[in-house]
N, C-alpha and C positions, 0 to 999 in steps of 0.2 A: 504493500500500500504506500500512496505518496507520505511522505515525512517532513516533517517540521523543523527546522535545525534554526537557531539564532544564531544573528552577525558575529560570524570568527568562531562560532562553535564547528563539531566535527559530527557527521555521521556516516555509519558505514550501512551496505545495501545489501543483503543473501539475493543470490537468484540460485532456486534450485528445483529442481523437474519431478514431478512423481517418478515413481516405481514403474521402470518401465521404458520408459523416456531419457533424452538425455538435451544437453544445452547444445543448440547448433549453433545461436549468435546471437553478441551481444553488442550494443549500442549506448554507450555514453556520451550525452548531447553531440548524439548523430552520428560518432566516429565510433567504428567496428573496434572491438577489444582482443585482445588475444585470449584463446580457451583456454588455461593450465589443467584443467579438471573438467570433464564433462556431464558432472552430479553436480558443481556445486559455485558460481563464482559471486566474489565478493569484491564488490567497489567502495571506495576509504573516500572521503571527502573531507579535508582538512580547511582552517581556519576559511571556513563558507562565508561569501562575502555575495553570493548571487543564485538565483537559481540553477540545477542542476534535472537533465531529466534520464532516467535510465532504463531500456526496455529488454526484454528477454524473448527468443525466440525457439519454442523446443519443437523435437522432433523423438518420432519414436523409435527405441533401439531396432536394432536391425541384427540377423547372425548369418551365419553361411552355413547351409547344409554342403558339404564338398562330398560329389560324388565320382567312383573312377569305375572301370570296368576293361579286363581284361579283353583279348580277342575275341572272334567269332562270339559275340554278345552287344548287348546295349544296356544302358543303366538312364534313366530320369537324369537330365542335367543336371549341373552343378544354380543351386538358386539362393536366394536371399529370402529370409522369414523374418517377419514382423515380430517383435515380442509377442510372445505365449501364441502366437499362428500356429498352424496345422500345415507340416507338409508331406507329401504322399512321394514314394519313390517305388520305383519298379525295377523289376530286372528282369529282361530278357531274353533268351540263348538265340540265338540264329539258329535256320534251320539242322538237324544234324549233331546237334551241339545240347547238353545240357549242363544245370548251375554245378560248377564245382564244389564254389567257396561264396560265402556272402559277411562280410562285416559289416557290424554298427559301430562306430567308436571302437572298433579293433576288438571288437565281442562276437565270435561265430556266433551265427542264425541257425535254426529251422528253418528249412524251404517251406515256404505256407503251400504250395500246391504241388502235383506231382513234378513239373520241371518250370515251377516259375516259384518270385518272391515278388511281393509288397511290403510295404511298413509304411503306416501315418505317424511319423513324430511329431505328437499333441504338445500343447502348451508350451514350444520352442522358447526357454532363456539361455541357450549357450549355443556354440558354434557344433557342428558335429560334423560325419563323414561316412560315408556307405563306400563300400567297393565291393566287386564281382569278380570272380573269373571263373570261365566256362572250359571244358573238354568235349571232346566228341563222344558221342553216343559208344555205347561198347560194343552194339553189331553193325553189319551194314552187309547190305547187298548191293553192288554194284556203289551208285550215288545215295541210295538209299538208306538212312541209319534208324536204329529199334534200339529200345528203351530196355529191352530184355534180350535174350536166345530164341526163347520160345517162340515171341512175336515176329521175329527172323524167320524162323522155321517153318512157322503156321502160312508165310504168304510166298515164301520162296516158290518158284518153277521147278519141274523135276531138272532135275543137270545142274542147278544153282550150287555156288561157292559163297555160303557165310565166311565173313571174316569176322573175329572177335578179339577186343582188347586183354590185354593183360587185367585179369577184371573174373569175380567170384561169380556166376551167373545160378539162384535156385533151381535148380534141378531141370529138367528135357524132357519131353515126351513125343516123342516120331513114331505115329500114331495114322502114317501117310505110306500108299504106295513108292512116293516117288522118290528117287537116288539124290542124296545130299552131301558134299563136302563140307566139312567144317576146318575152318584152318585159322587155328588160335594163335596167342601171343603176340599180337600187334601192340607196337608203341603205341603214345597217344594222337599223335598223326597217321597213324597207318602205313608208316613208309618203312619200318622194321620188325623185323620179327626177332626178338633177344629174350622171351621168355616165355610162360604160357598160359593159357585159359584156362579157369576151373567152373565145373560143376558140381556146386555141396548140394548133396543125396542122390536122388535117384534121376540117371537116364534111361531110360525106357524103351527100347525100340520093338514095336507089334509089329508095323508094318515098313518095306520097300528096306533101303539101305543107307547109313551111315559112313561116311569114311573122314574122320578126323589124323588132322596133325596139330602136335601140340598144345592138346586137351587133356587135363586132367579132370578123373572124379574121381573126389571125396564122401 
């Protein structure tokens, strides 16, 4: 509130911002001030011989959600959030591709869906950071990548070669007339073969024929 000061006394001024907010700029009879402190500044007014007028101008904090994402994937840009704002971030894989890895503030995630993530960070007061990184799928046929063996299996053509990663796959059931290759231990790009596939429990074969390299089961 304005103040009252008598000739040759002194008074000093608080400008300070709620919760939440901070000081963008200040003006003492009309000339812009430097900010030391952006909660809190204070003008001194010595032996007052004249009028003096001083105004404040706030604005509301701001933070940064920093988001990054490894290849073959996409993450929600990197954005700026309003005090205690809501912001929504996603994660991606490109086709072929699913989530590896997800952090919050460098805290692994739960995938919220079978090959995606979301997170609304509610009531945003501090800066924060998501990152992603995605691998390829563990089967594929041809350009084609599955989420399991099985699902490789169940759509492949008779004469087809599954390839599959270095990667534990639940159990197989070939359950089909037609003749299948399986050819395990693929890096995570697919361009080497240095070690090999496993199936924990039961492979199954009723019907047609199997012929694996580099497959184990457990």
């Amino acid at each position: 509130p304005t103040t009252t000061v008598l000739y040759g006394g002194a008074a000093s001024i608080n400008a300070a911002p709620t919760v939440g907010f901070h000081i963008e700029k200040i003006l003492v009879d009309g000339v812009s001030q430097a900010i030391p402190h952006p909660k809190l500044f204070t003008a001194t007014f010595t032996a007052v011989v004249a009028g003096h007028t001083i105004s404040a101008l706030f604005a509301i904090d701001t933070f940064t959600v920093t988001t990054t994402a490894g290849t073959n994937g996409a993450i929600t840009p990197t954005v700026t959030a309003n005090y205690r704002g809501p912001v929504s971030v996603t994660v991606t894989p490109d086709a072929g591709y699913q989530i590896a890895t997800v952090l919050v503030d460098g805290v692994s995630q739960t995938l919220t869906g079978a090959n995606s993530f979301s997170i609304t960070l509610a009531d945003v007061t501090a800066d924060h950071s998501v990152s992603a990184t995605f691998t390829s799928k563990p089967a594929r046929i041809g350009t084609a990548y599955y989420d399991t063996l099985q699902s490789a299996y169940d759509v492949a053509a008779d004469g087809a070669t599954l390839e599959t990663k270095n990667y534990k796959f639940n159990g197989l059931n070939c359950n089909t007339s037609k003749k299948i290759i399986i050819r395990g231990g693929y890096d995570g790009t697919y361009t080497a073969r240095n070690s090999f596939s496993t199936i924990r429990g039961v492979m199954t074969i009723g019907k047609g024929s199997v012929t694996v390299e580099r497959l184990l089961v457990q």
